[in-house]
N, C-alpha and C positions, 0 to 999 in steps of 0.2 A: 574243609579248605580246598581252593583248586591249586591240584597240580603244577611246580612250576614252568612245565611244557605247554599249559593250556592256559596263564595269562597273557595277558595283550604286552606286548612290548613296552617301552617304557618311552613316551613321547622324545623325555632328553639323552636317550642314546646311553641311559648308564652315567652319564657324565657325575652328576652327582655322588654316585659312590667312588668314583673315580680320583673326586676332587677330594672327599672326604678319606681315601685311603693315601693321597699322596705326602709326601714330606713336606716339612715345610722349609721354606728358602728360607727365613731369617738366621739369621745368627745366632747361638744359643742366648748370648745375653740380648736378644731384644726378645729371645724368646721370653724370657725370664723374667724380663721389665713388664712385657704384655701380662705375662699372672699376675704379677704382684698390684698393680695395676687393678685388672679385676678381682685380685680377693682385698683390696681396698675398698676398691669399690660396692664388692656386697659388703665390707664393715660397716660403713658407713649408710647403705641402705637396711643394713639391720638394725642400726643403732637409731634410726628412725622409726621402727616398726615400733623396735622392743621399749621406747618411749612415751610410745601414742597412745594416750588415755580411754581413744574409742578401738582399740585391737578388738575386743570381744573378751571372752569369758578366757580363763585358763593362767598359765605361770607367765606370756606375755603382761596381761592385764594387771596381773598382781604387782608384777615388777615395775610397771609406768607407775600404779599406785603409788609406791613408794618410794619412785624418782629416781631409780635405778636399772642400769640393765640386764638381761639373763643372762644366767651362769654360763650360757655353750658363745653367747656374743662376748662375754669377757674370756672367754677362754679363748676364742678365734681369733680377737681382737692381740692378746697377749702372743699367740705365737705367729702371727704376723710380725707384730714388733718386733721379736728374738728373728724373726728369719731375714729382718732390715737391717736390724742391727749393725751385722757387721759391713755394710757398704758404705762408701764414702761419698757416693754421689749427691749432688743438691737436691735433685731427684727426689731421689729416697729419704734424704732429711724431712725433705716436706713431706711425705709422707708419714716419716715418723711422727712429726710434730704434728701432722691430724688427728693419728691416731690416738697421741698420747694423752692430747687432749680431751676427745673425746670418751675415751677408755675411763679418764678420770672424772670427767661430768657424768657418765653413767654409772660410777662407784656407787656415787651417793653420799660420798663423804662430804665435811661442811666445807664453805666454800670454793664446790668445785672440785679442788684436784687436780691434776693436771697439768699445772704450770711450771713446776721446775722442768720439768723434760726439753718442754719447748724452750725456755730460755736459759738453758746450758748448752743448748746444742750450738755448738761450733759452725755445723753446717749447714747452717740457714743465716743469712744476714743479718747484721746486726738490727740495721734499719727496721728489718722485720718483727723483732725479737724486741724492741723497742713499741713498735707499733701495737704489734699483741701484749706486750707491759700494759702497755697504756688504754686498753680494750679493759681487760678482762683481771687488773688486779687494781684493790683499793687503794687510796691515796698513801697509805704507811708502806704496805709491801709496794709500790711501785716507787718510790724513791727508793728504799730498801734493794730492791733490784735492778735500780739504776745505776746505782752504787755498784752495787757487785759488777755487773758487766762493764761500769769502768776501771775498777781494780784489774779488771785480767786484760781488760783494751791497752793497759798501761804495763804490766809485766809486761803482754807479748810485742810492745810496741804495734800493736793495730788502729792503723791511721781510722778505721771503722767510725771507732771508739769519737773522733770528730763532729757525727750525729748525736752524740748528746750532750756534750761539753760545749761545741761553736770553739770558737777561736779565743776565750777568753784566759785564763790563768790556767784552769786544768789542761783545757787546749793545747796551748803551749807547751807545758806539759808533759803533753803524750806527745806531741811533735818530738820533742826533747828525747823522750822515749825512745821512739821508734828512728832516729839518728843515733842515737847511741847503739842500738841494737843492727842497725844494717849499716850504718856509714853512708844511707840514702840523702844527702845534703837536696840535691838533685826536687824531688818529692816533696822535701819540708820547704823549702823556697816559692815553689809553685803554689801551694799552701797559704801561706804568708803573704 
């Protein structure tokens, strides 16, 4: 090897190590959003790998064979989830609901998997949570589950709950609900 007195200079002045030793200016939590972010991100490009039937020879291959993913992608997968878990942002809900999703299509259990997570979760839109019902579950669990997220649109008085009812008797309703619960007169007028 040559001596570090006898290389050539470095064209960009060092800057590179420079940049790569400095702090970083954001905030811890955007620091924190950027990880989670990119270890979504590799989830989600492993969960493609570890699916694809031409990967080549090995515990990848074996695992597409039988329509599941490898043990260290549901392990990554799973402590990602527990490290989301506890944030309240929309964010991070869809994030969870990615993953949850996916974590349970790569089980390999029968149909899927998956679905309860993303439609309990509170912090993802209903409208969303309806539209993935309506994707990805059959005709009996998707009434089944329409149901249920109007029983709780209706406990918590969530005007939400409006996207699967309309204005019709249930409509009313949770209108009825949700004035009884806030004293919102105001809202249920507008409504109406």
């Amino acid at each position: 090897p040559t001596p570090p007195s006898a290389r050539p200079p470095c064209p960009c002045g060092g800057a590179t190590w420079r940049a790569a030793s400095a702090p970083d200016p954001r905030p811890p939590a955007d620091r924190d959003r950027a990880e989670s972010l990119g270890l979504v991100a590799v989830c989600i490009a492993g969960f493609a790998v570890s699916l694809s039937p031409t990967a080549g020879d090995g515990p990848t291959s074996a695992a597409a064979a039988r329509g599941t993913a490898t043990p260290a992608w549901m392990g990554a997968c799973d402590d990602l989830l527990s490290r989301l878990a506890g944030r309240a942002s929309a964010a991070e809900a869809y994030l969870r609901a990615i993953l949850s999703f996916l974590r349970g299509v790569g089980s390999g259990s029968p149909g899927g998997g998956g679905h309860a997570p993303v439609l309990e979760d509170d912090g993802l839109l209903l409208s969303d949570r309806v539209a993935f019902a309506s994707r990805f579950l059959p005709r009996p669990s998707l009434q089944t589950a329409l149901d249920s997220m109007l029983r709780r649109c209706v406990a918590s008085g969530n005007l939400e709950g409006v996207v699967i009812t309309g204005l019709d008797r249930r409509g009313v309703g949770l209108v009825q609900s949700h004035v009884d619960g806030t004293s919102d007169v105001q809202t249920a007028a507008l409504l109406v």
